[in-house]
C-alpha positions in Angstrom: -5.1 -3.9 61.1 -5.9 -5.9 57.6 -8.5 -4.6 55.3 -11.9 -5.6 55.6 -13.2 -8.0 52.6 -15.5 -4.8 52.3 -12.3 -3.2 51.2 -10.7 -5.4 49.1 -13.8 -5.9 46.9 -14.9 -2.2 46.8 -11.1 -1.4 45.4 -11.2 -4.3 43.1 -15.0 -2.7 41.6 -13.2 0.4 41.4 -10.1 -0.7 39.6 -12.2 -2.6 36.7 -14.1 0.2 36.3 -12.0 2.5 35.6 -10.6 -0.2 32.7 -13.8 -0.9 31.5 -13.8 3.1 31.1 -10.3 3.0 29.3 -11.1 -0.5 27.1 -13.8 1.8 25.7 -11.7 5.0 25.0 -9.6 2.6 22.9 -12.0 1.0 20.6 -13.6 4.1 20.3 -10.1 5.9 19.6 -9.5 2.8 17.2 -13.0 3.1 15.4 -12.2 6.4 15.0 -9.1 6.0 13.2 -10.3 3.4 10.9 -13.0 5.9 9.7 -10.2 8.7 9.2 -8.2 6.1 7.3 -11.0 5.4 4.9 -11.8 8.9 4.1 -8.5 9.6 3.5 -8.3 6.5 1.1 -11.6 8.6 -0.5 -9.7 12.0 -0.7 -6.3 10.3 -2.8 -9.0 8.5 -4.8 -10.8 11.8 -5.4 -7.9 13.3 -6.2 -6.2 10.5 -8.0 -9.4 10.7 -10.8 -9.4 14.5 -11.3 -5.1 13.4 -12.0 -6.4 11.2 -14.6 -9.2 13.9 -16.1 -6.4 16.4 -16.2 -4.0 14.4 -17.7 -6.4 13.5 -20.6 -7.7 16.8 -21.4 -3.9 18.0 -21.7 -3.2 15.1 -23.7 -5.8 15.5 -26.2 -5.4 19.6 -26.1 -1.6 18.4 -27.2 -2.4 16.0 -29.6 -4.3 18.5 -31.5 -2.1 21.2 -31.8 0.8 18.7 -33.2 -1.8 17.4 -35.7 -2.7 21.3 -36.8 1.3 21.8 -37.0 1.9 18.4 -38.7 -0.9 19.6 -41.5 0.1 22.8 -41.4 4.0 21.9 -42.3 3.1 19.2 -44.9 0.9 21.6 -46.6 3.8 24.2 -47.0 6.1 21.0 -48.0 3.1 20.8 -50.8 3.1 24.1 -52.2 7.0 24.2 -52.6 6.9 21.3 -53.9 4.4 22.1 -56.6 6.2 24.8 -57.1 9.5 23.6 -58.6 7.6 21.1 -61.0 
């Protein structure tokens, strides 16, 4: 006995439905990834700036401590100077 056309076409409904069902999973899936991949690009930018803030606080913090030693030495350099004239 060979299928009915009945058949045929009720299997061949089925079978694009169910990948129409899956095409959507995937653009969904992909969507879905490309939304993860841009907050992640936020998060290393986030992180990236507060890098930068940190890195210029020390730097400054740094470079005034070497100019307070830098006085602080030439001024005893003055005195002993003055001192043996």
């Amino acid at each position: 006995m060979r299928p009915s056309i009945i058949v045929k076409a009720g299997l061949t409904l089925l079978l694009s439905g169910a990948t129409f069902v899956f095409a959507q999973t995937a653009k969904e899936d992909m969507k879905k990834a490309g939304q993860d991949v841009k907050e992640a690009g936020k998060s290393t930018g986030d992180a990236g700036k507060q890098t930068g803030k940190a890195t210029a606080k020390t730097a400054k913090k740094a470079g005034k401590k070497v100019k307070h030693g830098t006085n602080k030495a030439a001024s005893k350099v003055e005195e002993k100077t003055r001192d043996k004239q």
